[in-house]
C-alpha distance (Angstrom), angle and dihedral (degrees) to the residues before:
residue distance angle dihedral
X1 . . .
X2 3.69 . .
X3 3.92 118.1 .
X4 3.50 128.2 -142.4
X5 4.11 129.5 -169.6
X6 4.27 110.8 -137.1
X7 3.46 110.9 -131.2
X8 3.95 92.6 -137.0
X9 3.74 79.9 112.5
X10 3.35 95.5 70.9
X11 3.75 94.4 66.7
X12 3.93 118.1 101.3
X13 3.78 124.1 -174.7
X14 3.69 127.0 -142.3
X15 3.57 129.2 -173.1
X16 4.02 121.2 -161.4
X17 3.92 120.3 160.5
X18 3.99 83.7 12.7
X19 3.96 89.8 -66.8
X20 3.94 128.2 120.3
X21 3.09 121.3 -122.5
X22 3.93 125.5 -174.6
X23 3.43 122.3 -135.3
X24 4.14 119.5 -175.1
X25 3.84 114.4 -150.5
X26 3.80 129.1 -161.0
X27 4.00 98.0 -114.6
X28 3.48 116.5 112.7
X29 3.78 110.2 48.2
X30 3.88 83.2 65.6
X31 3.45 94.1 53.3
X32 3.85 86.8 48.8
X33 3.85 93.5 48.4
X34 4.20 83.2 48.1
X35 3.14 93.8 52.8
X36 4.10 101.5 36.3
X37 4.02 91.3 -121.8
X38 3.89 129.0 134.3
X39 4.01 121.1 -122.7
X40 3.28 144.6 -113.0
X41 3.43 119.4 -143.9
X42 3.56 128.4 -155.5
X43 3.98 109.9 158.6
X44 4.12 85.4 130.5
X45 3.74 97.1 50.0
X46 3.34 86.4 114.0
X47 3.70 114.3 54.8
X48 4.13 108.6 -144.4
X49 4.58 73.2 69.8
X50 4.17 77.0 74.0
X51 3.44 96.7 65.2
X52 4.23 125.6 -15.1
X53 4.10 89.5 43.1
X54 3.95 98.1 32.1
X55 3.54 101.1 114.5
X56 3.78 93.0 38.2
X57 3.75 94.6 54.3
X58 3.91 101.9 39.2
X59 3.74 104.8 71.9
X60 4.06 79.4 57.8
X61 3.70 101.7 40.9
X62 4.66 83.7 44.4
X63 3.89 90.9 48.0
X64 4.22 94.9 51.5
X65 4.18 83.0 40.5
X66 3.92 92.1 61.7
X67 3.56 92.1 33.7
X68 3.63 97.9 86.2
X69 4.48 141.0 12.2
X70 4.06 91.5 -112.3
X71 3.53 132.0 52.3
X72 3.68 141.8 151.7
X73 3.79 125.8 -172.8
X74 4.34 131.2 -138.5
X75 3.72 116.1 -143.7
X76 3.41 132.7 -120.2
X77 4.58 106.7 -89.2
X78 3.56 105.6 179.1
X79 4.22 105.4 124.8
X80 3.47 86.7 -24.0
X81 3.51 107.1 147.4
X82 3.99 129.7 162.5
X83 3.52 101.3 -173.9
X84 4.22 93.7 45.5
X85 3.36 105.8 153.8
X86 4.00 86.6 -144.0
X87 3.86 98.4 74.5
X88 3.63 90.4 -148.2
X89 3.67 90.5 66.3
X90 4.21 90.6 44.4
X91 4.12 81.9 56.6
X92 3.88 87.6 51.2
X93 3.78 98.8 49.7
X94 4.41 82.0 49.5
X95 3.45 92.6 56.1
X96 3.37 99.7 50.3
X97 3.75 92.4 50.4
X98 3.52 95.9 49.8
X99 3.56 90.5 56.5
X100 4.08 97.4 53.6
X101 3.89 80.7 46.7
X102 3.55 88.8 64.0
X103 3.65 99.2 44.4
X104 4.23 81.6 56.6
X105 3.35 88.1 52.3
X106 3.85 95.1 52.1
X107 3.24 91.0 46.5
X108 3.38 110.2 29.5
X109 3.86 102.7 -113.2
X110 4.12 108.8 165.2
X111 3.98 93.5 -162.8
X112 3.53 144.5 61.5
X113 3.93 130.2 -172.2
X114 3.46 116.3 -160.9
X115 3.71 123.9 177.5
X116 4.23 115.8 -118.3
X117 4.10 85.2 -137.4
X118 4.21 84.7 -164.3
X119 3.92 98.0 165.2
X120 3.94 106.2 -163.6
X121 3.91 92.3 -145.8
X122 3.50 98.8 52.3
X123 3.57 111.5 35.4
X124 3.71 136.0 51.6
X125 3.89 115.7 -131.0
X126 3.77 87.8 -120.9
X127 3.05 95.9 51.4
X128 4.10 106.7 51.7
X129 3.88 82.7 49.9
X130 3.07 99.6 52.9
X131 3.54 96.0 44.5
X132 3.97 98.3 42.9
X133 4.11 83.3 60.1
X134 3.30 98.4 53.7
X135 3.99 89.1 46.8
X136 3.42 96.5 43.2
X137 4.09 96.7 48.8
X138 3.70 85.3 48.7
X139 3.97 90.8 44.0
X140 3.57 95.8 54.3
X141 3.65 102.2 35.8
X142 4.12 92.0 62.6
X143 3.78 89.4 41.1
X144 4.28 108.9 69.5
X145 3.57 98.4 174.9
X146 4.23 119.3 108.9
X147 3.51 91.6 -115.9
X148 3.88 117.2 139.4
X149 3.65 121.6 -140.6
X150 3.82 117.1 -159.1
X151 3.91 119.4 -164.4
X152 3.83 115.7 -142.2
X153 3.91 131.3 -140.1
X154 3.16 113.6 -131.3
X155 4.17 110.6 140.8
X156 3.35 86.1 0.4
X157 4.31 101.7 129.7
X158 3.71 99.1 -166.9
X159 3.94 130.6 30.7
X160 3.90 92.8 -128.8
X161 4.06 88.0 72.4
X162 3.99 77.8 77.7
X163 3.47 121.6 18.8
X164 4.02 84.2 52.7
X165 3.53 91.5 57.1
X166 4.32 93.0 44.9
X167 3.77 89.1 48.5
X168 3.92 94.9 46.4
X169 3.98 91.2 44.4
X170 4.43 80.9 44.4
X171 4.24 87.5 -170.9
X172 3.77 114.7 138.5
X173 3.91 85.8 -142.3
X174 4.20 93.8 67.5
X175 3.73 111.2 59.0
X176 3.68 124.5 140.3
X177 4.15 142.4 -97.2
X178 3.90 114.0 -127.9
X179 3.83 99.7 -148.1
X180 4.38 92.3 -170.1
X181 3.62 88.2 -175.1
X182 4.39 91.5 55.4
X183 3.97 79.4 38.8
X184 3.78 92.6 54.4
X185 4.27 94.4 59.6
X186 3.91 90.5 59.6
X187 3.51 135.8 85.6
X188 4.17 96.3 -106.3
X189 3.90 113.3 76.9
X190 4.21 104.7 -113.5
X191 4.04 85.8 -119.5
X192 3.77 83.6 65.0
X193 3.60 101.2 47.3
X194 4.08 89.8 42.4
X195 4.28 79.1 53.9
X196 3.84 95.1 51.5
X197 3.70 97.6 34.5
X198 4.00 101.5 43.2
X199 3.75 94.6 103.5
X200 3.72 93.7 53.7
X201 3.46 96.7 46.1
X202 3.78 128.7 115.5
X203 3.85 105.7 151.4
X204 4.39 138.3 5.9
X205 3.24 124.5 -143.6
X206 4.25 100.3 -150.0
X207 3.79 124.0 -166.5
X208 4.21 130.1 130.2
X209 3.63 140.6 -121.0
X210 3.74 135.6 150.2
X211 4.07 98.4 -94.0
X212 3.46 125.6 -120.0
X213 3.67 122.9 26.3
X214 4.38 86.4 -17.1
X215 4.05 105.8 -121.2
X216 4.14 79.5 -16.9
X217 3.62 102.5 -58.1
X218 3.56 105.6 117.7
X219 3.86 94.9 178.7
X220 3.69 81.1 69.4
X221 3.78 110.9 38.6
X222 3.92 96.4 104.8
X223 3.75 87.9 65.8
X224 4.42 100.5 155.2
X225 3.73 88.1 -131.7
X226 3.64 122.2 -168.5
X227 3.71 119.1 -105.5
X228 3.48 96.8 -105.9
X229 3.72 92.8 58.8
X230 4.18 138.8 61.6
X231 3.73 135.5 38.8
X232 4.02 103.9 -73.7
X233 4.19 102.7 100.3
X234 4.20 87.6 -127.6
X235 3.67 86.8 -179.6
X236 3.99 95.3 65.2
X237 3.73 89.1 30.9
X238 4.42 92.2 59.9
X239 4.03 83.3 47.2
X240 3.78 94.9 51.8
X241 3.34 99.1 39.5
X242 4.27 87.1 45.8
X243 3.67 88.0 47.5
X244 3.80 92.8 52.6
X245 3.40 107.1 23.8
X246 3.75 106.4 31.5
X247 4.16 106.5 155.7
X248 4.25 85.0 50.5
X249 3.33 121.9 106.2
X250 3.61 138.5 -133.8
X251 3.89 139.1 -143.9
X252 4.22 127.1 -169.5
X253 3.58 103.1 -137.8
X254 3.76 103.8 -171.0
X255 3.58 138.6 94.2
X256 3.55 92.4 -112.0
X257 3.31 96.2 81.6
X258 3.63 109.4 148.7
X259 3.77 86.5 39.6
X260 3.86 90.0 60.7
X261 3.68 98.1 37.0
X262 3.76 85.9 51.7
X263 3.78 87.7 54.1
X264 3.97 98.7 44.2
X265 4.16 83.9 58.2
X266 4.22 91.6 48.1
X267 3.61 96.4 50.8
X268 4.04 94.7 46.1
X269 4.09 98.8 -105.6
X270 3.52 98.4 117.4
């Protein structure tokens, strides 16, 4: 598998007059090029970067894109929802992903991941299925280009609210993202989803916390630990998912970056 480093750890908040402001740092792509690993980059995870904070954010998001041979880019999430039942807000969640498919086209990205966004108390499981297909077969039908878009878990509570969807849609260009560390806050061990979601699976997202509700604070249980760090066994995980899923490829999304990079080259992955 090749390994990738997200450059979510390049953003740095600062607050004046009580308002946030983000500021992107040149950090990770020289870690990658340190440690001979591809990027991830997500300068338009957050969608107002599409439009309000384009020209601030590309120079950034252009300098981490030439900075190394492989790269794959994470969409923007925020309200983006496929399976809305409000059509308007389907039509807004398009939109956005047609424009971060033509940034890969410009510059010649070959994968998207996009975030399920299943929210258990507002959507029935029949229905976000249903309605992801229908997007998706639409979605890839007006887009030509061999670009492959892989949907993340993130709420998600049971691998089937993807891989049904991927195997209904049957198009080599929509596979999905394992994110172990989302995987590790549900009830299904990670090793099991990685099991029932290997032939779907194109990319991982791999980071570490402490599972549900971490030492009871459930505010804080998606904590984007390092590696190194939590209770999910990432060693055995990397071989598994190597084993069974070989040609997939895997980002570190944490802010331990060099920690984890560090750690992929000590325990032979990289």
């Amino acid at each position: 598998m090749e390994y990738y480093l997200s450059t979510i750890s390049d953003v740095d908040f600062e607050v004046c007059n009580e308002t946030e402001k983000i500021i992107y740092k040149e950090r990770t792509a020289k870690i990658a090029k340190q440690y001979q690993m591809g990027l991830e980059l997500a300068e338009f995870c957050i969608s107002d970067n599409l439009e309000e904070k384009y020209c601030e954010v590309l120079p950034h998001f252009e300098y981490n894109r030439n900075s190394v041979d492989a790269v794959v880019l994470h969409a923007p999430y925020n309200e983006l929802y496929p399976h809305a039942i409000d059509k308007a807000a389907s039509e807004l969640a398009y939109r956005r992903y047609q424009q971060i498919w033509e940034i890969c086209k410009k510059y010649q990205i070959p994968k998207i991941i996009i975030h399920g966004n299943y929210v258990p108390s507002l959507y029935f499981p029949e229905w976000f299925k249903a309605r992801n297909i229908e997007f998706w077969k639409r979605f890839l039908s007006e887009q030509k280009e061999n670009i492959t878009v892989c949907i993340e878990n993130v709420m998600e509570p049971t691998p089937d609210l993807i891989t049904d969807i991927i195997k209904v849609v049957d198009s080599s260009r929509l596979r999905m993202c394992l994110d172990v560390g989302h995987a590790n806050l549900t009830d299904i061990k990670p090793e099991i989803w990685l099991r029932e979601c290997a032939e779907c699976i194109s990319h991982y997202h791999i980071h570490n916390n402490y599972g549900p509700g971490g030492y009871g604070k459930a505010s804080q249980a998606d904590l984007h630990l390092g590696l190194g760090k939590g209770i999910i066994d990432m060693k055995a995980m990397l071989m598994l998912a190597e084993e069974l899923t070989p040609s997939a490829t895997a980002s570190v999304e944490s802010y331990e970056t060099e920690e984890s990079a560090a750690w992929l080259k000590g325990n032979g992955f990289i």
